[in-house]
Every structure is written in C-alpha cells, then in structure tokens.
NULOMI-688563 format. One record per atom (N, C-alpha, C): x, y, z; chain; atom name; residue number from 1. Coordinates in nm, 3 decimals. Example, Ala and Ser with C-alpha at 12.3 -4.5 7.8 and 13.67 -1.06 7.14 Angstrom:
<atom><xx>1.319</xx><yy>-0.569</yy><zz>0.780</zz><c>A</c><a>N</a><k>1</k></atom>
<atom><xx>1.230</xx><yy>-0.450</yy><zz>0.780</zz><c>A</c><a>CA</a><k>1</k></atom>
<atom><xx>1.320</xx><yy>-0.330</yy><zz>0.780</zz><c>A</c><a>C</a><k>1</k></atom>
<atom><xx>1.285</xx><yy>-0.225</yy><zz>0.708</zz><c>A</c><a>N</a><k>2</k></atom>
<atom><xx>1.367</xx><yy>-0.106</yy><zz>0.714</zz><c>A</c><a>CA</a><k>2</k></atom>
<atom><xx>1.290</xx><yy>0.003</yy><zz>0.787</zz><c>A</c><a>C</a><k>2</k></atom>
This chain:
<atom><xx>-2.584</xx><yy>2.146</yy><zz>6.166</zz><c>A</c><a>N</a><k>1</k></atom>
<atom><xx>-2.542</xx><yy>2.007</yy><zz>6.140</zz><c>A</c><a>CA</a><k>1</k></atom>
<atom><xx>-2.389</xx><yy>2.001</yy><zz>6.131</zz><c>A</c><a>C</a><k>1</k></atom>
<atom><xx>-2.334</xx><yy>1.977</yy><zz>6.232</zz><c>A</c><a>N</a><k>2</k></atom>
<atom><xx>-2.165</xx><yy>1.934</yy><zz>6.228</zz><c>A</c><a>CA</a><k>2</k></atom>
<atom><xx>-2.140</xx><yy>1.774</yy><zz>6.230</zz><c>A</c><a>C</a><k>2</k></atom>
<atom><xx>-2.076</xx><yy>1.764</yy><zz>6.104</zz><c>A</c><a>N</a><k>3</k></atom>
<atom><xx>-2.010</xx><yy>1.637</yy><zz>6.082</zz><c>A</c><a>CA</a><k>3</k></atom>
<atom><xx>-1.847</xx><yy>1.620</yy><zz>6.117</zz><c>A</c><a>C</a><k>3</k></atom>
<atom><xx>-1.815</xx><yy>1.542</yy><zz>6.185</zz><c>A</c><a>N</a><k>4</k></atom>
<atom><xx>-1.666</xx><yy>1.557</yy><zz>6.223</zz><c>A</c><a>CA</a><k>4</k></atom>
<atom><xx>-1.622</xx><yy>1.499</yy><zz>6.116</zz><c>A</c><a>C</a><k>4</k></atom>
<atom><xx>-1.651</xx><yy>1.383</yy><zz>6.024</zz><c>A</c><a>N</a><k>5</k></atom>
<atom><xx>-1.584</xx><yy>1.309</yy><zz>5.924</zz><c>A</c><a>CA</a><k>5</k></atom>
<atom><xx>-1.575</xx><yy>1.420</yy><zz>5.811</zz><c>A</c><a>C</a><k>5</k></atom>
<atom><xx>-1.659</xx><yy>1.534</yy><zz>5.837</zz><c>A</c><a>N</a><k>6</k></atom>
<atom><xx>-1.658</xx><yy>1.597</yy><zz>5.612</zz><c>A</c><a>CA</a><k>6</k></atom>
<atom><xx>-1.576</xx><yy>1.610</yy><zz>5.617</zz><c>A</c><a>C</a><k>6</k></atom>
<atom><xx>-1.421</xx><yy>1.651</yy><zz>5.669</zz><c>A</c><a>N</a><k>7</k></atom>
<atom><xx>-1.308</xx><yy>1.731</yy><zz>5.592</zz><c>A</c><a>CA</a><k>7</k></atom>
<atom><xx>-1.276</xx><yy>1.582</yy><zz>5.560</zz><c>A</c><a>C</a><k>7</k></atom>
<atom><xx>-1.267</xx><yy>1.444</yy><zz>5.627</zz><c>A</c><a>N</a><k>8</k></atom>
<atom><xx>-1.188</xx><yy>1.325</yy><zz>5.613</zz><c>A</c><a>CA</a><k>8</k></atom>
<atom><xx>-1.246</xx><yy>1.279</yy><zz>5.479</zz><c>A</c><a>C</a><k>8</k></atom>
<atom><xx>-1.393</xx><yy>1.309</yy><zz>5.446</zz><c>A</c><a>N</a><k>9</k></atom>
<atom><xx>-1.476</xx><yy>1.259</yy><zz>5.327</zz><c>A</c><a>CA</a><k>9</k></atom>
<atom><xx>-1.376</xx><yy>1.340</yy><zz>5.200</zz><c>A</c><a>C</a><k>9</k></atom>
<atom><xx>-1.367</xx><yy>1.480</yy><zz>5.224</zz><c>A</c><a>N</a><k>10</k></atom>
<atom><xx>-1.369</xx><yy>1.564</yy><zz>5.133</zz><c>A</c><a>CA</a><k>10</k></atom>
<atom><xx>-1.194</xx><yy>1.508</yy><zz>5.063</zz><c>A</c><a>C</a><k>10</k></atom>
<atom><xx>-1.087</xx><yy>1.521</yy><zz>5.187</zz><c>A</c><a>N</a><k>11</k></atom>
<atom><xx>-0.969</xx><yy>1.437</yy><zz>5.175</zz><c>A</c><a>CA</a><k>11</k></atom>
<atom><xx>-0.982</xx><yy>1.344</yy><zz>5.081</zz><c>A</c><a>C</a><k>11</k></atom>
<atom><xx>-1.056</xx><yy>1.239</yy><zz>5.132</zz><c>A</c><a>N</a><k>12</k></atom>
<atom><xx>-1.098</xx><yy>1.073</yy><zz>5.053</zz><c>A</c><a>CA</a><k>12</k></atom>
<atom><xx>-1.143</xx><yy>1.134</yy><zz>4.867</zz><c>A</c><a>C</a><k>12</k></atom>
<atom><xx>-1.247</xx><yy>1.214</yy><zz>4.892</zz><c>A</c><a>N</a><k>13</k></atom>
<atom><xx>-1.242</xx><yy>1.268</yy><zz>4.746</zz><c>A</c><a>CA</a><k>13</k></atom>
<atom><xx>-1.186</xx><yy>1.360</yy><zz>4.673</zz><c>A</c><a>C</a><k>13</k></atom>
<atom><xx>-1.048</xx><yy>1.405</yy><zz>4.690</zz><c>A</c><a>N</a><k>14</k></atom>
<atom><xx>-0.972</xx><yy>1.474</yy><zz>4.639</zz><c>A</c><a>CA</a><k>14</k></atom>
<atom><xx>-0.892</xx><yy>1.405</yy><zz>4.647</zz><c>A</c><a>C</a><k>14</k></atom>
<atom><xx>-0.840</xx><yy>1.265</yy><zz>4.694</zz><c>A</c><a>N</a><k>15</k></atom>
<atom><xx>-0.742</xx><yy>1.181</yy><zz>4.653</zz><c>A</c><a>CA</a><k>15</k></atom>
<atom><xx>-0.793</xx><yy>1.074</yy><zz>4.551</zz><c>A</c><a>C</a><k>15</k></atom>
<atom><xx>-0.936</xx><yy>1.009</yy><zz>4.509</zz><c>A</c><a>N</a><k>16</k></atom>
<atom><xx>-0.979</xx><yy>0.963</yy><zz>4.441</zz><c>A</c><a>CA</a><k>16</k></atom>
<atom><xx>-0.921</xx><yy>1.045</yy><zz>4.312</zz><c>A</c><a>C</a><k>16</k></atom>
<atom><xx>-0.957</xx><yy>1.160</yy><zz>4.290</zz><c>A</c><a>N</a><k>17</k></atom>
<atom><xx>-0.998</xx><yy>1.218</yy><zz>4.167</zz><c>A</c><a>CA</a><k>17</k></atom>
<atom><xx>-0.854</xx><yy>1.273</yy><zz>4.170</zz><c>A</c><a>C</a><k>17</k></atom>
<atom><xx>-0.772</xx><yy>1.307</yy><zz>4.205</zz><c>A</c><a>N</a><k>18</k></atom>
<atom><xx>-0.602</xx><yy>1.276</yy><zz>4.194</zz><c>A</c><a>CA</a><k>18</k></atom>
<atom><xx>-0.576</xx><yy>1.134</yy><zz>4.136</zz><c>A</c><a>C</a><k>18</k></atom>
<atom><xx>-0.591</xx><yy>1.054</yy><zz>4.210</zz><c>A</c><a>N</a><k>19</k></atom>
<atom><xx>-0.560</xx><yy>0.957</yy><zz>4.150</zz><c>A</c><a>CA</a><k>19</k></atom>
<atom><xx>-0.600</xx><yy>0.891</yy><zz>4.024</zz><c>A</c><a>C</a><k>19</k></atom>
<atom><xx>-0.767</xx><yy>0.935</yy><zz>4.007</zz><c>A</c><a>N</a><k>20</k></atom>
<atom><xx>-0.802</xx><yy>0.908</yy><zz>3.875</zz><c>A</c><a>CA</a><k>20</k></atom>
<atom><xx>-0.735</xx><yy>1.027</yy><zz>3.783</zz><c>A</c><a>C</a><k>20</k></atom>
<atom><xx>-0.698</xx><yy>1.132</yy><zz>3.788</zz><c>A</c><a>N</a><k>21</k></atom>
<atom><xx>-0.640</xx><yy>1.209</yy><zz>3.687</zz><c>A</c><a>CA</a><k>21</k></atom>
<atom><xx>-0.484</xx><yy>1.144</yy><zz>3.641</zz><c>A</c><a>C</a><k>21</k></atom>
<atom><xx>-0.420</xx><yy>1.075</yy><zz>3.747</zz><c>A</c><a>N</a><k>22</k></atom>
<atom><xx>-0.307</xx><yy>1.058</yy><zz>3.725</zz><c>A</c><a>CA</a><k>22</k></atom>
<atom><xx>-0.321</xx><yy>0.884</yy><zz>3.625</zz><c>A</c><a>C</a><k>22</k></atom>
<atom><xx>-0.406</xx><yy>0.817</yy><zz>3.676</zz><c>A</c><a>N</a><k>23</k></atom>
<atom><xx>-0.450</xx><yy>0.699</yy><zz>3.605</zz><c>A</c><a>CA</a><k>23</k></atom>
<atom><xx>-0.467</xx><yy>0.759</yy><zz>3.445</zz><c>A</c><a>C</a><k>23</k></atom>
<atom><xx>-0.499</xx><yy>0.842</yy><zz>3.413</zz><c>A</c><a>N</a><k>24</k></atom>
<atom><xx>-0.568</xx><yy>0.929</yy><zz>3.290</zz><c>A</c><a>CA</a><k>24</k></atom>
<atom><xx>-0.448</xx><yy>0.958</yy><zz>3.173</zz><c>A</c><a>C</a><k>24</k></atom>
<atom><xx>-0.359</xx><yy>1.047</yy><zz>3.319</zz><c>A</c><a>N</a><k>25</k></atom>
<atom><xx>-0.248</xx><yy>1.062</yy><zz>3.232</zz><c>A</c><a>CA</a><k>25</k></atom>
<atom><xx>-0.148</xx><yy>0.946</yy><zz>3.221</zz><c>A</c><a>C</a><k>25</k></atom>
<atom><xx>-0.156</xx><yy>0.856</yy><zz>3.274</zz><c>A</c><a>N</a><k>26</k></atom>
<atom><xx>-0.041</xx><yy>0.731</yy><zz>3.246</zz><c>A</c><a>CA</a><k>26</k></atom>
<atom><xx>-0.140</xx><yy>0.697</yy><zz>3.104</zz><c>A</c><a>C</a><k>26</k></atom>
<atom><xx>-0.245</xx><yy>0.649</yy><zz>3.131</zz><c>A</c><a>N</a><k>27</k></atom>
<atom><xx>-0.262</xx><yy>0.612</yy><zz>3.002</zz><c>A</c><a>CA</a><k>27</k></atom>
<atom><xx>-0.228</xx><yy>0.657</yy><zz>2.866</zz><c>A</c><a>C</a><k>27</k></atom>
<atom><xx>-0.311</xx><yy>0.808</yy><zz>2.896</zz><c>A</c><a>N</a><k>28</k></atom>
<atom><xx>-0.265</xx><yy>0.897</yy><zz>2.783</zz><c>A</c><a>CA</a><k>28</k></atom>
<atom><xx>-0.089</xx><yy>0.884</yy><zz>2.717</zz><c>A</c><a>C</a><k>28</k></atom>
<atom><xx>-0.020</xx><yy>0.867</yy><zz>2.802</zz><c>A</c><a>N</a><k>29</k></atom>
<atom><xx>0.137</xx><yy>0.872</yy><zz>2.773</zz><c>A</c><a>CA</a><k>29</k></atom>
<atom><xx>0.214</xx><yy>0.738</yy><zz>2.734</zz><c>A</c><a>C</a><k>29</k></atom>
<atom><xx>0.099</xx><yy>0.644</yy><zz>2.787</zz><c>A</c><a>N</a><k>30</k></atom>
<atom><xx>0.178</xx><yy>0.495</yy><zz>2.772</zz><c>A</c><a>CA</a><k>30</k></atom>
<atom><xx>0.149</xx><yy>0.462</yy><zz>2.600</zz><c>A</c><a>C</a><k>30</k></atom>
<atom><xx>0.016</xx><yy>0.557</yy><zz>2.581</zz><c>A</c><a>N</a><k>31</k></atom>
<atom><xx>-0.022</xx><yy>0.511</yy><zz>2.433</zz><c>A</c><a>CA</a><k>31</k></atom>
<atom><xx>0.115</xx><yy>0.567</yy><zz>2.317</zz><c>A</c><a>C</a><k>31</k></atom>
<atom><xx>0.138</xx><yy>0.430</yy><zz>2.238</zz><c>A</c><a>N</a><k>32</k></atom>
<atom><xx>0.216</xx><yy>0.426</yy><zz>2.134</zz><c>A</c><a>CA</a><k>32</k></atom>
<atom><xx>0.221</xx><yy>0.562</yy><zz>2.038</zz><c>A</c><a>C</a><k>32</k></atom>
C-alpha cells in the first residue's frame, strides 16, 4: 500500500502539534 500524500499528512501533523506546543507555551508565559 503506497500512499503518495503520508509524508504531506505526517508534515501537516507535526506542524499542528508544533504549533499547539507553541500555543501552550505563550499561554503558559503570558500568565501573570
């Protein structure tokens, strides 16, 4: 089974979960 899109999927979810870590830490840092 060869998918040409998995590496583009895998991309898409390693920039999600980058981006949610970095969402994580703004919060964490914005707090008073």
């Amino acid at each position: 089974m060869y998918q040409p899109n998995s590496a583009q999927m895998d991309l898409l979810v390693l920039i999600l979960l980058v981006l949610l870590r970095v969402y994580q830490w703004l919060l964490f840092v914005t707090q008073p």
